[in-house]
KEGU-164622 format. One line per 4 residues: number of its first residue (from 1); for each residue x, y, z of C-alpha. Coordinates in steps of 0.05 Angstrom, whole numbers, padded with zeros to 5 digits. Layout:
NUM> X:Y:Z  ...
END
This chain:
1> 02112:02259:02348  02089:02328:02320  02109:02398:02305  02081:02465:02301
5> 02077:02479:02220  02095:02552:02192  02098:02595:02249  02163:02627:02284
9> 02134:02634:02361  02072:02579:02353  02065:02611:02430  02059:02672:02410
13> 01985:02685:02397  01927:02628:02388  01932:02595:02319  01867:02577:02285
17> 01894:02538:02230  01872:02458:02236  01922:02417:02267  01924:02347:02218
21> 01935:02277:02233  01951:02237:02160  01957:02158:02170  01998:02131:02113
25> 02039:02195:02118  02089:02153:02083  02060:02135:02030  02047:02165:01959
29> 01988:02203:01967  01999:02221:02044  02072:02255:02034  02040:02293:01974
33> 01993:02319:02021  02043:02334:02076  02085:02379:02019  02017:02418:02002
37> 02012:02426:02081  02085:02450:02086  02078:02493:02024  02017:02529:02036
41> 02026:02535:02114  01966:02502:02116  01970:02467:02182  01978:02494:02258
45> 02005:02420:02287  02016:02355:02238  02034:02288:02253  02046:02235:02195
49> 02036:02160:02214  02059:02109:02189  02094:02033:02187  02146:02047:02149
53> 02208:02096:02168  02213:02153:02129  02293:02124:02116  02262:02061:02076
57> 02195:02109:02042  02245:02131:01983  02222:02196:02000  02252:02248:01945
61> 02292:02314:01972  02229:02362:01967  02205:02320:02027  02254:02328:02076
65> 02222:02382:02107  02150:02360:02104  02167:02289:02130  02213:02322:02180
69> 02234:02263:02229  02196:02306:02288  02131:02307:02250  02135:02225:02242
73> 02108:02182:02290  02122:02108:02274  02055:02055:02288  02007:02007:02264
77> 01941:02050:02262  01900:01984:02252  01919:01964:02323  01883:01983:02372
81> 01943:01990:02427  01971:02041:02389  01911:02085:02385  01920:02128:02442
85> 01987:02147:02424  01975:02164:02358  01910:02205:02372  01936:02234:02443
89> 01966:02307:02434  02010:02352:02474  01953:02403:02486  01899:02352:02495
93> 01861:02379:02448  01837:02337:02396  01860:02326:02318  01815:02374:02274
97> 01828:02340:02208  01841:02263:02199  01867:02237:02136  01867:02171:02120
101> 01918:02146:02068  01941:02083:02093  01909:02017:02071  01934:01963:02027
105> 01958:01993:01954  01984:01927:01930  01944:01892:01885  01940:01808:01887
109> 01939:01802:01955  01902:01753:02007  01841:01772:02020  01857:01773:02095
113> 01910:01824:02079  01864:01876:02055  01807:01858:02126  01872:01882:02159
117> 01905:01932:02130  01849:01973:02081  01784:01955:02121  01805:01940:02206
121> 01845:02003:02194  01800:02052:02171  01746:02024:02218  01794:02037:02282
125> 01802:02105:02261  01736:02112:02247  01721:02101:02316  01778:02139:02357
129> 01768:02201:02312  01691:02195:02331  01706:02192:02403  01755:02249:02402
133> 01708:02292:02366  01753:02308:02303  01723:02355:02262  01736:02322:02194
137> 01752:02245:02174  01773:02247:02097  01777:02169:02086  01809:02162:02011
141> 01778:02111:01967  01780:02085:01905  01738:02076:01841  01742:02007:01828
145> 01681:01994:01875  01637:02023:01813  01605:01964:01776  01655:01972:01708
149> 01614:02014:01651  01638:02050:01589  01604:02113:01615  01633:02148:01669
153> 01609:02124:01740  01581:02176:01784  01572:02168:01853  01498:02141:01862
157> 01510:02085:01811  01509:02019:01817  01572:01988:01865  01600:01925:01852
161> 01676:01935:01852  01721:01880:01802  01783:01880:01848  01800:01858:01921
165> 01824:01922:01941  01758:01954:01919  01718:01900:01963  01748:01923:02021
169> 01750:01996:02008  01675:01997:01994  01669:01951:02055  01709:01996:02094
173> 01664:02068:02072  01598:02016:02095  01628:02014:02167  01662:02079:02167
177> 01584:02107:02158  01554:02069:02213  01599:02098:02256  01553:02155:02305
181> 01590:02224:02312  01634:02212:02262  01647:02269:02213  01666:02225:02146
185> 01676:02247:02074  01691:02190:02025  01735:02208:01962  01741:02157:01911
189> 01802:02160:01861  01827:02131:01797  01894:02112:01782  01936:02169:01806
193> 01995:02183:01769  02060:02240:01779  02123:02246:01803  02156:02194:01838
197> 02088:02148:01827  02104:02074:01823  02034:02048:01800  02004:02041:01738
201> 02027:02097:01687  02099:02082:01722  02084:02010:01706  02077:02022:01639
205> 02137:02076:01626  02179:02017:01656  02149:01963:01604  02164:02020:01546
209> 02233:02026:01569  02244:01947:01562  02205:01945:01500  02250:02004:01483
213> 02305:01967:01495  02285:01906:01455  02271:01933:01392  02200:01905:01388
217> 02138:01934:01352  02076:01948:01399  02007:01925:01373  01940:01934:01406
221> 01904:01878:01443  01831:01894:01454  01786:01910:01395  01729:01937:01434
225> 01740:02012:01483  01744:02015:01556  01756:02076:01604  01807:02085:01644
229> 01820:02150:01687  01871:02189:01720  01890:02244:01773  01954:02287:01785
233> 01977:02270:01857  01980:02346:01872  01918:02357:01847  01893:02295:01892
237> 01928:02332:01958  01888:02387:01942  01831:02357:01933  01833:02324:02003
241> 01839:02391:02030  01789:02426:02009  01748:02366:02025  01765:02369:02093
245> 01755:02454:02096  01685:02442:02057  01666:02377:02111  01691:02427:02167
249> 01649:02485:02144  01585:02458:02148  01581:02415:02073  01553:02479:02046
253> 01508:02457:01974  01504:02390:01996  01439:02364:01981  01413:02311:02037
257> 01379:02269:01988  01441:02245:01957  01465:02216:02028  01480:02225:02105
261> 01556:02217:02095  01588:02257:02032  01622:02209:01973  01661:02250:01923
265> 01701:02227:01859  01766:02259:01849  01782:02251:01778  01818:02295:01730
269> 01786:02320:01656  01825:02266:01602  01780:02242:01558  01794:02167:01578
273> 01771:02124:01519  01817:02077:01508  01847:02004:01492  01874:01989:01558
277> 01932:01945:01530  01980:01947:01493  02000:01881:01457  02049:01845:01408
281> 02075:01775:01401  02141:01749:01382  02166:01692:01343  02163:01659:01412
285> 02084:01662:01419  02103:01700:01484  02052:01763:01502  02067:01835:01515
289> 02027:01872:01546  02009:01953:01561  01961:02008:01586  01936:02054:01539
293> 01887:02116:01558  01868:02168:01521  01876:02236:01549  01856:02307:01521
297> 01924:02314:01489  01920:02245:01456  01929:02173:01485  01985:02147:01526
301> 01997:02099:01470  02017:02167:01432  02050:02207:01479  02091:02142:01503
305> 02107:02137:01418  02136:02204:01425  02179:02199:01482  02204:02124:01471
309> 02200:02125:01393  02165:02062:01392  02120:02037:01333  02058:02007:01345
313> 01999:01974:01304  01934:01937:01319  01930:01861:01332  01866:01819:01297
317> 01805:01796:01342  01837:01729:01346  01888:01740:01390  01858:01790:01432
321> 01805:01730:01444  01859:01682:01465  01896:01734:01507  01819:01739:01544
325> 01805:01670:01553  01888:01652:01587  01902:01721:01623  01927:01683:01668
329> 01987:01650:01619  01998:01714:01586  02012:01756:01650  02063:01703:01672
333> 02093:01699:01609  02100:01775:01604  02130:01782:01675  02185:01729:01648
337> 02201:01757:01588  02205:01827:01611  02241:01823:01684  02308:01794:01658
341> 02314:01857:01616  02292:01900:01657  02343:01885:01707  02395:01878:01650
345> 02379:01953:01642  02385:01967:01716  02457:01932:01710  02479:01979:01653
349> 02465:02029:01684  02498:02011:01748  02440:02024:01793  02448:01974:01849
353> 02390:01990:01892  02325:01976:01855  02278:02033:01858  02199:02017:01864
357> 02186:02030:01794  02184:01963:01760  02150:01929:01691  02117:01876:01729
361> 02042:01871:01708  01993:01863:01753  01925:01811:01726  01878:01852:01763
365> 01898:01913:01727  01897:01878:01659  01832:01848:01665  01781:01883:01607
369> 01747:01931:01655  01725:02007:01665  01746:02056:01704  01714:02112:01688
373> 01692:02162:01738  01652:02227:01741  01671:02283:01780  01628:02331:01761
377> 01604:02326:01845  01660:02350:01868  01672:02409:01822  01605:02428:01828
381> 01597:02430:01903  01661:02453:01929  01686:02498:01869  01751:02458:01864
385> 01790:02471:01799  01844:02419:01776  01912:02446:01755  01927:02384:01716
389> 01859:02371:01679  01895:02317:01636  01958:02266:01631  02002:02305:01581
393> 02075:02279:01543  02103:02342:01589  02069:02302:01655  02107:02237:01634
397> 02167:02275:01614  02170:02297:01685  02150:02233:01718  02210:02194:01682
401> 02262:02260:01702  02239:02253:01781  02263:02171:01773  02322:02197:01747
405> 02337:02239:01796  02323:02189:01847  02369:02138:01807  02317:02090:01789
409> 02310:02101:01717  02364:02054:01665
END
């Protein structure tokens, strides 16, 4: 299904705004950008794809318009039975922009899961938004298929991504630019954090709150920096826009040396050196681990300090050796100390549906790696302008109100 966006009498006179097809429309990223859409009356036609029913997305009340039930359309995009009917409009005109969202966001999958669901999806697309002649294909990516380095990664550095999810990605953006006719902009993101977000900086507000809870001082694990970055999700929505206005348009300032097929970071202005974890052990030998990243307005470490009251010190080089050497042990013995807790706090609280937000760590996000990106690109040729340049103690503040709106915060 689809519906005419922001106009009384859609009948009344031709409308030239882009009609927008988002796969993943569901998801975190895709039903930000289906708000900016609503908001800005961006769209003539939009259509939001996606596996999962917008009654089981734990879609917040400011989406109930944008994620209308008549703008959903319920299919597997990666199969190719269901292309027609998700690329087949009432007009018979075809889809001027094409977002893909969708793909595998879990981390610690199968590998198989992410040739499915990350790579044969965004090569199906690829190919039915090619034959129809779209006007834009805005395929969202991610940073970790930068070879890790302190400095910030720009986009004609060296590839070599440290996660399975970044294999794919990168060898989905290979295929995507084989693909003759099709009009493809890559954006690559970091971790992207805001309102309702599950991942990462969610991850890590949950941990606090057990921690919290517990009583527990906070120490740091790694003695040496990495860089890890972040983006608004608003911010992100926008940026996908004006991507796909900017691909539309003609890539005006692109320079043809730098590639056939545009590849933009998308990253916000914090100034990311950091200890990525956070870590202290108890008289149990059992390891705690958490995120920190430094931002313009101090680290996460800091701003989490402030809003949890939490104390926190440095652990010696021994430990943070031992923690290297047995990730492994250490993320299992986190996710059983911490889970019982959390879900002790859940019970207190009397929330009997779990939200998504949850303390379990992830190893491939605790592994001692960059990622840093540059985004300079992106500002440069497009003249986008962030309106969150950096993760601030008023950004988290928000983050943690929106769960408890949603119920999903102890």
């Amino acid at each position: 299904m689809a519906a005419q966006v922001g106009r009384d009498d859609p009948a009344a006179s031709p409308d030239s705004r882009p009609a927008v097809l988002i796969i993943g429309g569901m998801g975190y990223i895709g039903r930000f950008l289906a708000l900016h859409l609503h908001k800005n009356n961006l769209a003539s036609e939009v259509r939001l794809v996606d596996k999962v029913l917008p009654q089981l997305a734990w879609l917040a009340p400011e989406f109930k318009e944008a994620c209308a039930p008549e703008l959903f359309m319920q299919a597997d995009a990666s199969r190719e039975q269901s292309l027609t009917r998700i690329f087949d409009r009432s007009n018979g005109q075809p889809w001027d922009y094409v977002f893909n969202c969708g793909g595998e966001t879990r981390f610690s999958q199968e590998e198989e899961v992410y040739r499915l669901r990350s790579l044969g999806l965004a090569v199906a697309l690829g190919k039915e938004a090619a034959k129809r002649g779209c006007k834009a294909m805005v395929e969202v990516g991610t940073g970790m298929v930068y070879k890790p380095e302190s400095s910030p990664r720009k986009e004609t550095d060296k590839l070599k991504p440290w996660s399975k999810m970044g294999k794919y990605k990168l060898l989905a953006e290979e295929e995507l630019s084989k693909i003759e006719g099709l009009n493809l902009i890559i954006i690559r993101l970091p971790h992207v954090y805001g309102e309702y977000s599950s991942k990462f900086v969610a991850t890590a507000l949950a941990l606090a709150r057990v921690y919290q809870d517990l009583g527990e001082e906070l120490k740091w694990l790694w003695t040496k920096e990495l860089r890890v970055n972040t983006v608004e999700v608003n911010d992100v929505a926008r940026a996908l826009w004006r991507a796909a206005e900017w691909l539309s348009q003609g890539k005006p300032g692109w320079d043809e040396t730098w590639g056939k097929v545009p590849v933009f970071n998308v990253v916000d202005h914090g100034d990311t050196c950091s200890y990525p974890l956070l870590f202290w052990w108890d008289s149990t030998c059992i390891a705690n681990v958490l995120w920190l990243t430094t931002t313009a307005q101090g680290t996460i470490e800091q701003i989490i300090g402030q809003v949890f009251d939490i104390q926190t010190g440095f652990q010696g080089q021994l430990i943070s050796s031992f923690a290297r050497m047995n990730l492994d042990n250490v993320v299992d013995d986190v996710n059983d100390k911490i889970l019982g807790p959390w879900a002790d706090l859940l019970a207190e609280a009397k929330i009997t549906r779990a939200g998504p937000i949850s303390p379990f760590m992830e190893k491939e996000l605790l592994r001692d790696t960059d990622l840093s990106l540059d985004g300079s690109r992106f500002e440069k040729v497009t003249g986008f302008e962030y309106e969150k340049p950096c993760l601030t103690k008023e950004e988290v503040e928000k983050m943690i109100e929106s769960y408890r709106r949603m119920n999903w915060w102890p």
